[in-house]
C-alpha positions, 0 to 999 in steps of 0.5 A: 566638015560634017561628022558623016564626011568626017568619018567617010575620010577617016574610013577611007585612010583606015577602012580596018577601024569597022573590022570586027575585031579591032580594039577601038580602044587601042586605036584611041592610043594609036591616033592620037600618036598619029596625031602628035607626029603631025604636030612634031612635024608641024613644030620642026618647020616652025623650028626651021622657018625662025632658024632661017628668018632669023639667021637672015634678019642677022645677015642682013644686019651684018652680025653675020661677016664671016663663016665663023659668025654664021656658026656661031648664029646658026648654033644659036638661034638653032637653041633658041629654036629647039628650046621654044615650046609649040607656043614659043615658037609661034611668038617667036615667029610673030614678027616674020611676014612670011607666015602672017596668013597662017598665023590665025590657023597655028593659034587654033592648033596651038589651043587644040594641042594643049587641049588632046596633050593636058586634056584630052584623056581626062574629058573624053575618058566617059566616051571610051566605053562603046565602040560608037563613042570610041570611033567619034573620038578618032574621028574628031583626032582625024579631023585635027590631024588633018588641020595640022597636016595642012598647015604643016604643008604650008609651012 
């Protein structure tokens, strides 16, 4: 995607961002919420897919006989789940088939969330002077946020 069609999608979700009196500034903030909201989405269907693939893989085996074993496991794995980073999650999930075609595409979300997460603010901070440079930089949030949303979807 090119920077012009990238910033004719972000325009067309958020045509106020060319109003002359928006703080781009405060907009940086607000997108980059936006942004993380994605990835929790993203990382609550992760959550959801090992919590299923694993109580399945423990019927299947037969530690599951009974409705009190299927609590037991469903709680557990359920911590297991919610305790795991975005990264854990996705090693975690290495050994389920299901989502082998989108594994290349959580790896590259995973280093871009690490990147805006630890990064992010510290790298870009010489960019948020000038409202070009401000929009460039939601613009390249819109472009991850849109990545994420896809796999999300997928997922």
């Amino acid at each position: 995607m090119t920077n012009t069609t990238a910033l004719a999608d972000l325009l067309e979700d958020f045509p106020e961002l060319l109003g002359g009196d928006v703080d781009l500034q405060k907009e940086i903030y607000a997108h980059f919420g936006l942004l993380f909201s994605g990835f929790g989405l993203l990382e609550a269907g992760l959550q959801n897919c090992y919590i299923m693939w694993a109580l399945e893989l423990e019927l299947k085996a037969g530690v599951i006989e009974d409705p009190s074993a299927w609590e037991s496991a469903h709680e557990r794995v359920e911590e297991k789940a919610f305790g795991a980073t975005f990264g854990g999650l996705i090693r975690l999930l290495q050994e389920c088939g299901d989502i082998e075609e989108i594994r290349l595409k959580l790896e590259t979300l995973r280093k871009g969330r690490n990147y805006f997460a630890h990064h992010f603010f510290r790298d870009e901070i010489g960019h948020m002077f000038d409202d070009a440079s401000r929009l460039n930089l939601i613009c390249r949030m819109d472009v991850f946020r849109r990545k994420v949303r896809a796999v999300e979807v997928e997922v």
